[in-house]
MIDOSE-1310 file (N, C-alpha, C; in nm, 2 decimals, decimal comma, always signed):
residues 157
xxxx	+2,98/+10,01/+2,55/+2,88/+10,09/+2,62/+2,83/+10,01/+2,75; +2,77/+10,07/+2,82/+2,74/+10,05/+2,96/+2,63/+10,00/+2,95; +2,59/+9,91/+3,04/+2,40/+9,87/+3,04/+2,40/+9,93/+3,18; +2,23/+10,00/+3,18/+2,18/+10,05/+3,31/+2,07/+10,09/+3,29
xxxx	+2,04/+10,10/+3,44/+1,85/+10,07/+3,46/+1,85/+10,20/+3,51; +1,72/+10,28/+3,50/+1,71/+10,38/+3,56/+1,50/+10,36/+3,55; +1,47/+10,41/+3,68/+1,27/+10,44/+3,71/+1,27/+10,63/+3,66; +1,17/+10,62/+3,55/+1,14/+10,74/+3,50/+1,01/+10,78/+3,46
xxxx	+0,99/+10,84/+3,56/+0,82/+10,87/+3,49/+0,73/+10,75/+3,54; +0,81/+10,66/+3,68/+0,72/+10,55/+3,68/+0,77/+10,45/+3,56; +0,84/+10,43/+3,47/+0,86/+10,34/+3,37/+1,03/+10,27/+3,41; +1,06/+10,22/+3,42/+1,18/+10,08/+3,42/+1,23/+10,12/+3,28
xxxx	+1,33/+10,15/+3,27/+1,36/+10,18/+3,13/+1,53/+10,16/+3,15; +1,59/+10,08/+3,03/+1,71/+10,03/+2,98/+1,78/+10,11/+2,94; +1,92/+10,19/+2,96/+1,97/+10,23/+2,83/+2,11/+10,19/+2,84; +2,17/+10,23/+2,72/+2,35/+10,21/+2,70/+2,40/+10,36/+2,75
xxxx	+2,57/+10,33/+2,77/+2,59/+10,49/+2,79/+2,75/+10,47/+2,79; +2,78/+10,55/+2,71/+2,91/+10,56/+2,68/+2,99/+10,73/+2,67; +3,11/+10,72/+2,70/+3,17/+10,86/+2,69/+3,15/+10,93/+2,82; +3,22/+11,09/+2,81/+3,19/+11,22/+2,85/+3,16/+11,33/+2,79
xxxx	+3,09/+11,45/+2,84/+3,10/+11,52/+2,80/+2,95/+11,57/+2,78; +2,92/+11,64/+2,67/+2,79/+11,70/+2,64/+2,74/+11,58/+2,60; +2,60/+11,60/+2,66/+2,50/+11,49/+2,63/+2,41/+11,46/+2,49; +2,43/+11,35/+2,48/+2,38/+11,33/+2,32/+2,27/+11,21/+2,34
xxxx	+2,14/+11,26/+2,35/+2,04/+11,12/+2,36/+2,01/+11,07/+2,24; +2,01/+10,92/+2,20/+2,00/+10,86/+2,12/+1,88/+10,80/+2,06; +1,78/+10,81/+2,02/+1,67/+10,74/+2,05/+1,65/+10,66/+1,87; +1,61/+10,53/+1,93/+1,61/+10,46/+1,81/+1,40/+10,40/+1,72
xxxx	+1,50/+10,39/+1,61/+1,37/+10,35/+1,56/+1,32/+10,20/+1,60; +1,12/+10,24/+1,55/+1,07/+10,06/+1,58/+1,13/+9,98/+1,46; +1,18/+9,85/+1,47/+1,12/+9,75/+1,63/+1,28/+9,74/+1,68; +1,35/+9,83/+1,67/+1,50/+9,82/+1,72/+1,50/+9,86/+1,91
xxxx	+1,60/+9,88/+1,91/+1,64/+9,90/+2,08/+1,78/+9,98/+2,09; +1,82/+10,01/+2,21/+1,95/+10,11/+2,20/+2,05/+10,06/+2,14; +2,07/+9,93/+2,10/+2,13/+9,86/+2,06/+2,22/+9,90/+1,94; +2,09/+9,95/+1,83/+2,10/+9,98/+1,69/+2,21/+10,10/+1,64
xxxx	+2,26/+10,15/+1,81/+2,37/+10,25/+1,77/+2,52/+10,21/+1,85; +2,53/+10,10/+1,87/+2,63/+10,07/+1,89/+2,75/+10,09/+1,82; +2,74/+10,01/+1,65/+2,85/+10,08/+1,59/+2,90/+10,22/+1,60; +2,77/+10,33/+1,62/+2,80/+10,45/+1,57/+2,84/+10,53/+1,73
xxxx	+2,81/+10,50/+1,88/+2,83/+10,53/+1,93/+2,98/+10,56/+2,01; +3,05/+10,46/+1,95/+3,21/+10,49/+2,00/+3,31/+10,60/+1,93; +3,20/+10,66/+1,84/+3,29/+10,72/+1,75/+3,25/+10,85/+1,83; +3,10/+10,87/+1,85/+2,99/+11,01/+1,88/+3,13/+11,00/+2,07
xxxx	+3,14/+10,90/+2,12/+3,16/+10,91/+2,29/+3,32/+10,94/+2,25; +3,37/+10,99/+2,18/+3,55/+11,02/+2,17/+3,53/+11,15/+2,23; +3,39/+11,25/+2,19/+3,34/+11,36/+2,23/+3,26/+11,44/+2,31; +3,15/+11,30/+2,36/+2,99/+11,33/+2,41/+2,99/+11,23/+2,50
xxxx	+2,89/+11,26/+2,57/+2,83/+11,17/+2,63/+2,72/+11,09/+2,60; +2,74/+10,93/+2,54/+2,62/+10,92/+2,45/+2,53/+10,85/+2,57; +2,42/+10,86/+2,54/+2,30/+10,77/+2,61/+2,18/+10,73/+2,51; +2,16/+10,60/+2,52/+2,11/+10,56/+2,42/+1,95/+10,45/+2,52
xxxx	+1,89/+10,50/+2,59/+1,75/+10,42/+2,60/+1,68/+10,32/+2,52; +1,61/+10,23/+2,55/+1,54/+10,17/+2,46/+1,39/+10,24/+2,50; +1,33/+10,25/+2,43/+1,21/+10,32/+2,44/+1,10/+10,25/+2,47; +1,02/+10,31/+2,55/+0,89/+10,19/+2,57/+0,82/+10,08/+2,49
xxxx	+0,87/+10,01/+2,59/+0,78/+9,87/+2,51/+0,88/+9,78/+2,43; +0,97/+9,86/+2,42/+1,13/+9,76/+2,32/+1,23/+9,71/+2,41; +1,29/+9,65/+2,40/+1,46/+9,63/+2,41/+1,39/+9,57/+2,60; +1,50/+9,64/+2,68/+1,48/+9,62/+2,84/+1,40/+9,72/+2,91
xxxx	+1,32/+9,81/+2,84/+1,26/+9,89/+2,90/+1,10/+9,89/+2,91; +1,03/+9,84/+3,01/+0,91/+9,83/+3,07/+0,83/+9,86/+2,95; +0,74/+9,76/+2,94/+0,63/+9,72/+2,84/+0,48/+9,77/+2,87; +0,42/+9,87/+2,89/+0,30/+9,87/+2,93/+0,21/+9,84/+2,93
xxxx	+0,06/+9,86/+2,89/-0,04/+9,81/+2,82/-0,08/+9,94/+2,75; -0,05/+10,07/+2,77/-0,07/+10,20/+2,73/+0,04/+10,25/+2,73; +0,02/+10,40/+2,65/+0,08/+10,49/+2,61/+0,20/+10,50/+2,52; +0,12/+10,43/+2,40/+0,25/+10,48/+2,29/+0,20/+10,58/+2,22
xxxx	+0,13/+10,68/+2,28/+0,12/+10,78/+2,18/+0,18/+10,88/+2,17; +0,28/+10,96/+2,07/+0,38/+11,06/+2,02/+0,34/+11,15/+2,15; +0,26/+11,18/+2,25/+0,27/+11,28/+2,38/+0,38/+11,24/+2,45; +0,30/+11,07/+2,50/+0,35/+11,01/+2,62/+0,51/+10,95/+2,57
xxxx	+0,57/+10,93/+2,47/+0,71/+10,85/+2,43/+0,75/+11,00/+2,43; +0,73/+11,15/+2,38/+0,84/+11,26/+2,43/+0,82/+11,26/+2,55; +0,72/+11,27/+2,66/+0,71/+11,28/+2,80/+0,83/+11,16/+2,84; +0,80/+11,05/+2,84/+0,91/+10,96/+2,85/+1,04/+10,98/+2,83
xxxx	+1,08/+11,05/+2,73/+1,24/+11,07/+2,72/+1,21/+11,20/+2,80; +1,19/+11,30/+2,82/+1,19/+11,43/+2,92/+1,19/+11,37/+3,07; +1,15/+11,29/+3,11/+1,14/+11,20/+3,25/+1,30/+11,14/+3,23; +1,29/+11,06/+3,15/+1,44/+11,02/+3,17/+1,57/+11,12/+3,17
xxxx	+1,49/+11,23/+3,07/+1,62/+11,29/+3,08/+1,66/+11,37/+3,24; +1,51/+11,40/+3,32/+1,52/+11,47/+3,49/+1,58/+11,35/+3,51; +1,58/+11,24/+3,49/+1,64/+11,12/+3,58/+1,76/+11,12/+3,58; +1,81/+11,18/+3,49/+1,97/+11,17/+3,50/+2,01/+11,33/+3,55
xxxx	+1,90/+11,38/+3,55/+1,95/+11,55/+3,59/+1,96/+11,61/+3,46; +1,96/+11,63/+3,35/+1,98/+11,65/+3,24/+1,89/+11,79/+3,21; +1,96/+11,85/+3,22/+1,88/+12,02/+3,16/+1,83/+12,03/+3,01; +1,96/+11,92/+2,91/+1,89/+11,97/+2,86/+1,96/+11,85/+2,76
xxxx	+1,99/+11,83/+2,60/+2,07/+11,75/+2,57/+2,03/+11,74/+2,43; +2,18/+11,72/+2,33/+2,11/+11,72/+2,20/+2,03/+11,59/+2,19; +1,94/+11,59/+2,05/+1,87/+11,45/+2,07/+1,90/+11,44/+1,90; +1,90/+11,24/+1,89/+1,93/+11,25/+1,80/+1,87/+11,08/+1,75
xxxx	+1,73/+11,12/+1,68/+1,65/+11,05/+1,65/+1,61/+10,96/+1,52; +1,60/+10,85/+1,50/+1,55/+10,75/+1,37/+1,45/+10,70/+1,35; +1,36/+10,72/+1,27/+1,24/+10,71/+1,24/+1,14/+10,74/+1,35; +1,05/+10,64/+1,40/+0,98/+10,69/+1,55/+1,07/+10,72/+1,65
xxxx	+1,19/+10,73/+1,67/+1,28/+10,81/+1,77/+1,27/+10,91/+1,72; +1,30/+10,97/+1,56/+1,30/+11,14/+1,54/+1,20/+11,16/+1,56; +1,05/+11,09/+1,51/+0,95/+11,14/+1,55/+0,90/+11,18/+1,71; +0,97/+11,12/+1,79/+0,98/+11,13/+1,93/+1,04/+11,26/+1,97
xxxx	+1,17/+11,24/+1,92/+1,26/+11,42/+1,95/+1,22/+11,48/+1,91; +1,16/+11,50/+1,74/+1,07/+11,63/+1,72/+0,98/+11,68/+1,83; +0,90/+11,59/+1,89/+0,77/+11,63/+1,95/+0,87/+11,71/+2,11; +0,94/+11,64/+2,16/+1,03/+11,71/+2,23/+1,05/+11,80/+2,23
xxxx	+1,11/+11,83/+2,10/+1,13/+11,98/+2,03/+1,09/+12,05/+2,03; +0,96/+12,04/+2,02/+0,86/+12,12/+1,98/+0,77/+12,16/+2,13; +0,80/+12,07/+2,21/+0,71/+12,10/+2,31/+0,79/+12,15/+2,44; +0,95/+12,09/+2,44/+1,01/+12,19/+2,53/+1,17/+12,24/+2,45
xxxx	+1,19/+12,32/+2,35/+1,28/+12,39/+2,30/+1,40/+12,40/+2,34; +1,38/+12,46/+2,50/+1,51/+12,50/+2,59/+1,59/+12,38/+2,64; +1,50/+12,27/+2,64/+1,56/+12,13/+2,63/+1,60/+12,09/+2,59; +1,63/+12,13/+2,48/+1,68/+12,05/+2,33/+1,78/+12,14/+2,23
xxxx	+1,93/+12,11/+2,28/+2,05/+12,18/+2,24/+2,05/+12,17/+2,04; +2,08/+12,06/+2,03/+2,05/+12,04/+1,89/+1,97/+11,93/+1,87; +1,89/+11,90/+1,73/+1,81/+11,84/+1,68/+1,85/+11,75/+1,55; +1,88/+11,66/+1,58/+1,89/+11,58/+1,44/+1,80/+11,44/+1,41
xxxx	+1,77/+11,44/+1,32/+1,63/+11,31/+1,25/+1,67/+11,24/+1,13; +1,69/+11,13/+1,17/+1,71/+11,06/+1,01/+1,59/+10,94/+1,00; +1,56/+10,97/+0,85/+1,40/+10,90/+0,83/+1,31/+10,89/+0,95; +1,29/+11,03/+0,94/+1,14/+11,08/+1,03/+1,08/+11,13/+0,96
xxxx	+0,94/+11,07/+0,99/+0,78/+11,15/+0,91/+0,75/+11,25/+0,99; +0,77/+11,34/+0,99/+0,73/+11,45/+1,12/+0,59/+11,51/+1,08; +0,50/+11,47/+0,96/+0,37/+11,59/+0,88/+0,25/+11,52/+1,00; +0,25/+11,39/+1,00/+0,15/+11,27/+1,13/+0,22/+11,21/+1,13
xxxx	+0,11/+11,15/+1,29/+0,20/+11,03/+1,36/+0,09/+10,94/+1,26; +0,18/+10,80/+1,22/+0,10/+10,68/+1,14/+0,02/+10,63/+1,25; -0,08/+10,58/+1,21/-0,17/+10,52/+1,25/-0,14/+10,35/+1,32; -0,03/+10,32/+1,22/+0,02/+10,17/+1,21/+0,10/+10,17/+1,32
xxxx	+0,16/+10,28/+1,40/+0,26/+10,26/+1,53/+0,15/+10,19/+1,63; +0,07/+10,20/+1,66/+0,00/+10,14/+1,77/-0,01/+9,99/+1,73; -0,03/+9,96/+1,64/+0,00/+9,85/+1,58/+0,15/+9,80/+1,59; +0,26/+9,84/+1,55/+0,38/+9,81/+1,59/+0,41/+9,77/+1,78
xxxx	+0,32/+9,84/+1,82/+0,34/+9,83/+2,01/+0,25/+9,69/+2,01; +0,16/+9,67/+1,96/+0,07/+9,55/+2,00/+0,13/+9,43/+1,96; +0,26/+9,44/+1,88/+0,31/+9,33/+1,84/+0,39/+9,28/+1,91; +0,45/+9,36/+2,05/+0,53/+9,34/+2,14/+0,45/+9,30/+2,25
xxxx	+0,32/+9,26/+2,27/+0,26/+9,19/+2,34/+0,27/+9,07/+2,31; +0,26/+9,00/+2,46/+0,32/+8,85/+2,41/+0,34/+8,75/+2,37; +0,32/+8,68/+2,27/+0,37/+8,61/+2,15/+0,32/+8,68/+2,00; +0,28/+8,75/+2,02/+0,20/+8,82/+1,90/+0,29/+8,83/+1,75
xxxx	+0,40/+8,84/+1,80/+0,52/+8,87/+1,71/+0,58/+8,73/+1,62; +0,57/+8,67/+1,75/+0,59/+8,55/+1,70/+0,49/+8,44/+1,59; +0,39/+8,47/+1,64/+0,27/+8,36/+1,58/+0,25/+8,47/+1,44; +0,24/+8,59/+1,44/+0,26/+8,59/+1,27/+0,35/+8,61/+1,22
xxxx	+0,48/+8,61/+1,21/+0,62/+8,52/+1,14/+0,57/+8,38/+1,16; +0,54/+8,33/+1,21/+0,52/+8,18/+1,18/+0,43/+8,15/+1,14; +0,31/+8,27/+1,07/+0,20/+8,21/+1,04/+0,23/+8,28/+0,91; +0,30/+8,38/+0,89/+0,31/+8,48/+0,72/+0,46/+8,56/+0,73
xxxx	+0,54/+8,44/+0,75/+0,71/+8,51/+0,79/+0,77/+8,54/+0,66; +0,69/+8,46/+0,54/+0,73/+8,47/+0,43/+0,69/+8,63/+0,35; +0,58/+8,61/+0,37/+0,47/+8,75/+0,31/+0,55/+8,85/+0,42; +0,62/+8,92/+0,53/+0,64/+8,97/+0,56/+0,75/+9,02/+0,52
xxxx	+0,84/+8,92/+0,53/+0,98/+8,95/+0,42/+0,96/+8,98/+0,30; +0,86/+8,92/+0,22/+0,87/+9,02/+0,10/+0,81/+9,14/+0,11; +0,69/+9,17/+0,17/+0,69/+9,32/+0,22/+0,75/+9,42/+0,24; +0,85/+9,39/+0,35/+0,99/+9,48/+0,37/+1,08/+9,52/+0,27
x	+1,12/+9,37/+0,18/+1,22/+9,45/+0,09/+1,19/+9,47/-0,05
């Protein structure tokens, strides 16, 4: 896949891109980056044109001090998508990414060729996502894994 920068909406934002053809936006879950579809994307670009962004505040794309809220991250991919010219494109979302393309979905339709979500809460947005963005402030991430890296890993699994 390709690395490239594109200004969207005002935001600096990263994505991969691979293939031709019909467009297939990728959007990944937190605390991942476009990254997380690499395996799966050489198989999707034999057919499509994959594009895979990292989403605000992750991976290579511009960190703000605002707007992670489920408005402004669909507004965000809708900006990226005028940035490439894109009328319209399937979207194809994981956890806060499907939560992302739903809202998409829902708020511009004709944009949105097909819809697919794996492990998305689509009933609310959690509460705890704003919390997941604040951990990507600068060392935040870091000083608690080194202060409770243990308690965190058993949390997770």
């Amino acid at each position: 896949m390709d690395s490239r920068y594109l200004v969207a909406g005002g935001l600096r934002v990263h994505y991969l891109e691979a293939g031709r053809g019909e467009p297939l936006v990728l959007l990944h879950d937190w605390p991942r980056t476009s990254e997380a579809w690499r395996r799966l994307a050489p198989f999707l670009a034999t057919h499509y044109c994959v594009i895979a962004p990292d989403m605000r505040g992750m991976g290579g794309t511009d960190c703000p001090a605002g707007g992670y809220d489920r408005a402004q991250l669909a507004q965000d991919v809708l900006d990226f998508m005028d940035a490439l010219k894109l009328d319209g494109a399937t979207l194809i979302g994981h956890g806060l990414g499907g939560m992302t393309a739903a809202k998409v979905a829902f708020e511009q339709p004709r944009r949105v060729h097909r819809l697919v979500l794996l492990d998305a809460v689509l009933t609310s947005w959690p509460a705890s996502v704003a919390h997941f963005h604040r951990l990507n402030e600068g060392d935040r991430a870091e000083r608690l894994l080194a202060a409770h890296g243990a308690a965190v890993v058993r949390a997770l699994v």
